[in-house]
C-alpha positions in Angstrom: 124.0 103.2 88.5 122.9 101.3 91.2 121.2 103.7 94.3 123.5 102.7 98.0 121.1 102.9 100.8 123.8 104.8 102.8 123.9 107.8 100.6 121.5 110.9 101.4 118.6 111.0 98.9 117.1 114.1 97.2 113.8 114.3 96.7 112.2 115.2 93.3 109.8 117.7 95.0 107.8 117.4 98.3 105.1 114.9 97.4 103.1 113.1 100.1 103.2 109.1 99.9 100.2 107.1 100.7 101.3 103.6 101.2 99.4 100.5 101.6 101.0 97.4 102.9 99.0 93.8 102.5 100.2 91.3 105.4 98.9 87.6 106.3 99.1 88.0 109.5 102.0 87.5 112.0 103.7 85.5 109.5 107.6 86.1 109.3 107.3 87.7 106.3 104.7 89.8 107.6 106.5 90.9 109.9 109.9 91.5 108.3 108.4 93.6 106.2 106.1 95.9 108.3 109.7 96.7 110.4 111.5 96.9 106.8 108.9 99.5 105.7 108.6 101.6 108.6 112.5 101.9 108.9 112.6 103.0 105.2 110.0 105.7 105.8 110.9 107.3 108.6 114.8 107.3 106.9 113.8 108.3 103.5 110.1 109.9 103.3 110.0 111.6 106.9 106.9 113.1 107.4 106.0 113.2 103.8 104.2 109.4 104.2 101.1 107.8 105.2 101.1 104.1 105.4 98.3 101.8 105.8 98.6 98.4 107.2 96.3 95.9 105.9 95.9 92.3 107.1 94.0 90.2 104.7 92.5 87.6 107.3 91.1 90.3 108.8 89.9 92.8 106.0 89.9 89.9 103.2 87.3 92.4 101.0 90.3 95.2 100.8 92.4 92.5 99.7 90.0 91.0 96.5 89.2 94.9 95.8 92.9 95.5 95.3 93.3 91.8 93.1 96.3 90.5 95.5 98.2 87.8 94.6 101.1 87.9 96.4 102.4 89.0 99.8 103.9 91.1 101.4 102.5 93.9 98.9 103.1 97.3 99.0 100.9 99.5 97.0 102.2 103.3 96.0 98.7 104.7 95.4 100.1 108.5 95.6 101.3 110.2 94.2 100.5 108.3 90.8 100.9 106.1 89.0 100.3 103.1 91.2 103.2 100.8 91.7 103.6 97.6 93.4 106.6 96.1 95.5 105.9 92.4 96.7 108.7 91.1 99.0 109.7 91.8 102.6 110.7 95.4 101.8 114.5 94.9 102.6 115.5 95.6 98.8 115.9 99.4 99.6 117.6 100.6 96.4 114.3 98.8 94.9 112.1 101.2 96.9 114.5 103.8 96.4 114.0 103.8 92.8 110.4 102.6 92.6 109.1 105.5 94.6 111.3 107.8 92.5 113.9 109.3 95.2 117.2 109.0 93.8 121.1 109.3 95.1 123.2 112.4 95.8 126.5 111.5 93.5 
């Protein structure tokens, strides 16, 4: 069954998130996603999130240490295992599921 972003969430225990998201710049995309991101945190993980925001042109050794390929990239390094999302981050039944918070049927 497909998660609706409208429905309240529970949360399979109180873990902290620490986010990374990889951006080129003020590109669109960039952009789109930083704003798609943040919403989804403060609605779904508040105060249980820290999120990093990494722009490659200006910290292009952070972006070959994590092997980027793509972007917009958002890297769940806790809790583990790492996952990746690449996109603008408006897919928020994709995040939903990827970071393991699921629907109240």
């Amino acid at each position: 069954m497909q998660n609706n972003a409208d429905q309240p969430v529970r949360h399979d225990g109180d873990e902290h998130y620490y986010l990374k998201l990889f951006i080129a710049g003020a590109s669109i995309n960039s952009l789109r996603a930083i704003e798609n991101l943040k919403s989804f945190c403060h609605r779904f993980l508040k105060g249980r999130f820290e999120l990093e925001i990494i722009d490659i042109y200006q910290q292009p050794l952070l972006a070959k240490e994590e092997q980027i390929i793509a972007l917009p990239l958002l890297i769940r390094k806790f809790p583990a295992p790492e996952k990746r999302f690449v996109g603008d981050m408006s897919e928020t039944h994709i995040l939903l599921k990827g970071l393991g918070l699921t629907s109240i049927d």
